[in-house]
C-alpha positions as CSV (number, residue, x, y, z in Angstrom):
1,X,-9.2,184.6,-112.6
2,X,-6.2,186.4,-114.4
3,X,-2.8,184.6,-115.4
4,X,0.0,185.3,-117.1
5,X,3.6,184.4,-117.6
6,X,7.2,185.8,-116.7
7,X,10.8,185.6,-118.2
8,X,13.5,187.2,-116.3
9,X,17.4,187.1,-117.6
10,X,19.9,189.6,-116.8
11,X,20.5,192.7,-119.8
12,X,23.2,193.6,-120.7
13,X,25.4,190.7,-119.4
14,X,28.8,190.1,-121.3
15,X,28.9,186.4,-121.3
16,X,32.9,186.3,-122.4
17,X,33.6,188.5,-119.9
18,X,31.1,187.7,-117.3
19,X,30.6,190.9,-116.3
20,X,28.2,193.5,-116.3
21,X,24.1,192.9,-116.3
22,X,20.8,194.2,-114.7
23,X,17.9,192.2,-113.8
24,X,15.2,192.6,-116.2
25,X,12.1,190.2,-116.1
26,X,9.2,190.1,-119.4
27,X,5.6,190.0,-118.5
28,X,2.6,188.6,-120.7
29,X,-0.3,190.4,-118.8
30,X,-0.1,191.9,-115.4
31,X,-2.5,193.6,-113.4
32,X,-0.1,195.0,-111.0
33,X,3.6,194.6,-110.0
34,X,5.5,194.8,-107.3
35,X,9.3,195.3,-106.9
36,X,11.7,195.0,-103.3
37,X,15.5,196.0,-103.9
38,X,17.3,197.7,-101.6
39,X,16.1,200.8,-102.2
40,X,12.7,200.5,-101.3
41,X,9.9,198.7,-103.0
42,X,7.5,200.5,-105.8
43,X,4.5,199.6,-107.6
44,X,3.7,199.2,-111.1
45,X,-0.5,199.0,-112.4
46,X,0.0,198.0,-116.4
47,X,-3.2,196.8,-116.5
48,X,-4.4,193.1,-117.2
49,X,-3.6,192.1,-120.8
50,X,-0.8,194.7,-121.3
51,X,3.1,193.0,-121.8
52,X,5.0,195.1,-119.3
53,X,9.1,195.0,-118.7
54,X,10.8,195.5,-115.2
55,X,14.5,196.5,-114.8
56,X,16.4,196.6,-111.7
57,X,19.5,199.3,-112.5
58,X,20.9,200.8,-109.3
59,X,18.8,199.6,-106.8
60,X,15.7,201.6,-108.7
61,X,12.8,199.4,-110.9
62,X,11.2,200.9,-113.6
63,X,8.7,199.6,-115.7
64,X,7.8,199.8,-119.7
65,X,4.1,198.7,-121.2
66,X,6.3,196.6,-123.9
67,X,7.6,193.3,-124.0
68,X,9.2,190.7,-127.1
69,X,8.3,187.6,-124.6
70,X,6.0,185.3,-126.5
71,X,5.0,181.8,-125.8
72,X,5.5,179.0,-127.9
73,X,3.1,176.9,-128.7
């Protein structure tokens, strides 16, 4: 069985103003990904044990082998 964990926040979001932001979610160790917006939905196959990174920009998702999100503990 795999498992892993997510964080998702919005980037780029100007708190004072309240404006501005994208969705962008952190993985620990996906297999594969899958992503609805309005646009259509894509795949993503980073492979199990590889942190990956989706952002949501314009109604497209694209997706980086990287991640900073780290348990703790």
């Amino acid at each position: 069985m795999a498992a892993g964990h997510a964080d998702c926040d919005l980037k780029g979001y100007n708190t004072l103003t309240r404006t501005g932001g994208a969705p962008a979610c952190q993985f620990t160790s996906p297999n594969a990904l899958s992503v609805r917006t309005d646009k259509g939905e894509q795949f993503f196959v980073p492979g199990v044990g590889k942190p990956a990174t989706v952002t949501v920009e314009g109604g497209r998702a694209r997706c980086v082998a990287a991640s900073n999100f780290k348990l703790n503990g």
